[in-house]
C-alpha positions in Angstrom: 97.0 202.5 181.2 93.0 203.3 180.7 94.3 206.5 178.7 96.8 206.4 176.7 99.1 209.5 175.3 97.2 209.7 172.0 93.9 209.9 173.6 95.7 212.8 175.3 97.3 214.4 172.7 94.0 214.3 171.0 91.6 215.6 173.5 94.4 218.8 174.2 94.9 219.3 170.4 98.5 219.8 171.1 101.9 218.4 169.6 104.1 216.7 172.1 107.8 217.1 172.6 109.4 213.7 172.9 110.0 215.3 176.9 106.5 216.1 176.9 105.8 212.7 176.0 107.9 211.4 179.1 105.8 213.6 181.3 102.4 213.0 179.9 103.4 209.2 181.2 104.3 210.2 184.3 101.3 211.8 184.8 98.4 209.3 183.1 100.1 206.6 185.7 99.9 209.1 188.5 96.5 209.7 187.6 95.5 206.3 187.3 96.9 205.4 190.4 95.3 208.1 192.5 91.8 207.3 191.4 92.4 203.9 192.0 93.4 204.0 195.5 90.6 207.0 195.5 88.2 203.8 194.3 89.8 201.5 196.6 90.1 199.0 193.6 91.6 198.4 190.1 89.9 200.4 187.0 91.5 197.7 184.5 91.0 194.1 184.9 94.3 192.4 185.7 95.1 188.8 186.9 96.3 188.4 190.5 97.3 185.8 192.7 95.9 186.0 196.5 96.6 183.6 199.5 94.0 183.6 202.5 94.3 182.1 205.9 90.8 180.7 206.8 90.5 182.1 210.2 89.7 179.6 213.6 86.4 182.4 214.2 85.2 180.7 210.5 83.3 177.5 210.7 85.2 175.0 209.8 83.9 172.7 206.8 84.3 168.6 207.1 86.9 168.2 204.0 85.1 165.0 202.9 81.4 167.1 203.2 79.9 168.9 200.2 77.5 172.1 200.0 74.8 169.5 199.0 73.5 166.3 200.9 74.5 163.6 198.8 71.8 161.4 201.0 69.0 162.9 200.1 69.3 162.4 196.6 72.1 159.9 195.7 71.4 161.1 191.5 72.4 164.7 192.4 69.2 166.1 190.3 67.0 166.9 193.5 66.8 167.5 196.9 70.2 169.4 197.0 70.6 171.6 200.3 72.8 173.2 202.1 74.6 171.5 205.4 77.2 173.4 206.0 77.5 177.6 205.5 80.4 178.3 203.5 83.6 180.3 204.2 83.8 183.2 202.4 86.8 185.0 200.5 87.2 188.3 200.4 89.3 189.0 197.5 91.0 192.1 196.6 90.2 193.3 193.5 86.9 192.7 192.9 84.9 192.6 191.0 85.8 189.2 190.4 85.7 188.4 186.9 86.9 184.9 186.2 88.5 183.0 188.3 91.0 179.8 186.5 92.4 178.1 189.7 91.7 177.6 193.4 93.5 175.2 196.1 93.9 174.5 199.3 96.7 173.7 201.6 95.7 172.0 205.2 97.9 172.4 208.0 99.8 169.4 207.2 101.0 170.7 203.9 98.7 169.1 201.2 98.5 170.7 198.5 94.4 170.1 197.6 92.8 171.7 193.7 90.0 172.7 194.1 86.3 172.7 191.5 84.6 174.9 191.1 80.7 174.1 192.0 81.4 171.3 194.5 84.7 173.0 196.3 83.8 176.8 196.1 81.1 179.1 194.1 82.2 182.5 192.9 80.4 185.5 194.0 81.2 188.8 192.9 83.1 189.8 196.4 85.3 186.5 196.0 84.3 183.0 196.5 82.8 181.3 199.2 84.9 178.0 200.1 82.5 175.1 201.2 85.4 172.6 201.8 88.6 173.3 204.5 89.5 173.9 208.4 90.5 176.8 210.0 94.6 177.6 209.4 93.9 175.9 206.2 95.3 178.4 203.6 93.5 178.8 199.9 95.3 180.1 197.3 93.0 182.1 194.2 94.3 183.3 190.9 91.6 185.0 189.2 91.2 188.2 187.1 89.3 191.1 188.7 88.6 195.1 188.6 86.6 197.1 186.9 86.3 197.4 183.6 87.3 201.2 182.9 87.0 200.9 179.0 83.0 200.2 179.6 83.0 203.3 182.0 83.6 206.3 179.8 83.2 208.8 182.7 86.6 207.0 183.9 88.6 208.2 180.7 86.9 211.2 180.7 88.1 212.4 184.1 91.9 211.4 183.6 91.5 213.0 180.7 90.7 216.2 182.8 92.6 216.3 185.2 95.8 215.1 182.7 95.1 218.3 180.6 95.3 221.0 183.3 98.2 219.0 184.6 100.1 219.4 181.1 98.9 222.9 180.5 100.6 224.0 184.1 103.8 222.4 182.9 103.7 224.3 179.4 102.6 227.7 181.5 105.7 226.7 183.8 108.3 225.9 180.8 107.2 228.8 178.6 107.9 231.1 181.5 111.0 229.9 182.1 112.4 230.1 178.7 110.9 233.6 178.4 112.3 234.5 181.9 109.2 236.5 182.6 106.6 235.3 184.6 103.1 234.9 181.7 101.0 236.1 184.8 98.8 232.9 184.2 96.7 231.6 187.5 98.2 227.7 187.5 95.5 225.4 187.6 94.5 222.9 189.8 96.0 219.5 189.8 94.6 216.2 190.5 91.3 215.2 190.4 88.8 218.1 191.5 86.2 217.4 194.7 83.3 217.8 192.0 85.1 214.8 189.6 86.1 212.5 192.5 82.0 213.2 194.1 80.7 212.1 190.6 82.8 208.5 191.0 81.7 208.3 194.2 79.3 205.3 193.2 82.5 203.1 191.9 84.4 203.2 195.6 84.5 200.1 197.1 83.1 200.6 200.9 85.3 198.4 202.4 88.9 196.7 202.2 89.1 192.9 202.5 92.6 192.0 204.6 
């Protein structure tokens, strides 16, 4: 998790129960999880493993053709430009941080590694494949998402929003146990429409299939 219960326990200036504990968890995941799918991507970088079908609308790519022209410069030092326009891969979770292996498997089950400047560039959407056909299907692990720890307006929010989330489950317990209702206006949980406008710029505009 981006926050963690110390950084909560911290920022409240409470003492946690070891229940309390259990919920804080509950709700730094929960959290977590709803601005991610607020952000339409991961606010951690993570490794993942994605399989793509290149569609038969793509162009298909010569498998024995490069994203140079090897004839006008047999050295490889000038000259180099493109033939073909590559197929591009839409990955997930981007942005696309590293990326450690890429292949390819053709339609007749060949399994195919590919390298990385010759077989597919990375871009910060996914890669864009300069070698395959169309049903071919590439296979990318790579680690991607943002990286929350850099973003302190992130930890900040959770933080927020984690806070009046405990404080209505203290109001709520202390309540209970005094079997008197405190009179206390419960606060609002989640993520406020001001917090979520201000991470506005992070959402990803649009999900890759």
């Amino acid at each position: 998790m981006l926050v963690s219960i110390d950084e909560l326990r911290r920022y409240m200036d409470i003492t946690f129960s070891s229940r309390q504990e259990d919920a804080a968890t509950y709700v730094l995941e929960g959290l977590q999880s709803e601005l991610e799918a607020y952000i339409r991507r991961p606010i951690e970088i993570h490794e993942y493993t994605e399989t793509h079908v290149i569609q038969a609308s793509s162009t298909g790519l010569p498998t024995a053709s490069f994203f140079y022209d090897q004839s006008l410069d047999t050295t490889l030092n000038t000259g180099i430009s493109v033939t073909q326009p590559p197929v591009g891969v839409y990955l997930r979770n981007t942005p696309v941080v590293t990326v450690t292996e890429v292949t390819l498997t053709n339609t007749t089950g060949d399994v195919l590694e590919q390298t990385e400047g010759i077989d597919y560039v990375v871009q910060r959407y996914g890669i864009d494949c300069y070698r395959g056909y169309p049903n071919d299907v590439v296979t990318v692990t790579y680690e991607g998402g943002l990286n929350g720890d850099q973003i302190k307006m992130f930890r900040l929010m959770i933080l927020r929003a984690a806070s009046r989330e405990m404080q209505n489950m203290h109001d709520d317990v202390v309540g209970i146990k005094d079997l008197n209702s405190r009179n206390v206006a419960p606060l609002q949980t989640g993520f406020l429409d001001s917090e979520l406008l201000a991470l506005k710029r992070y959402r990803r505009k649009q999900i890759a299939g």
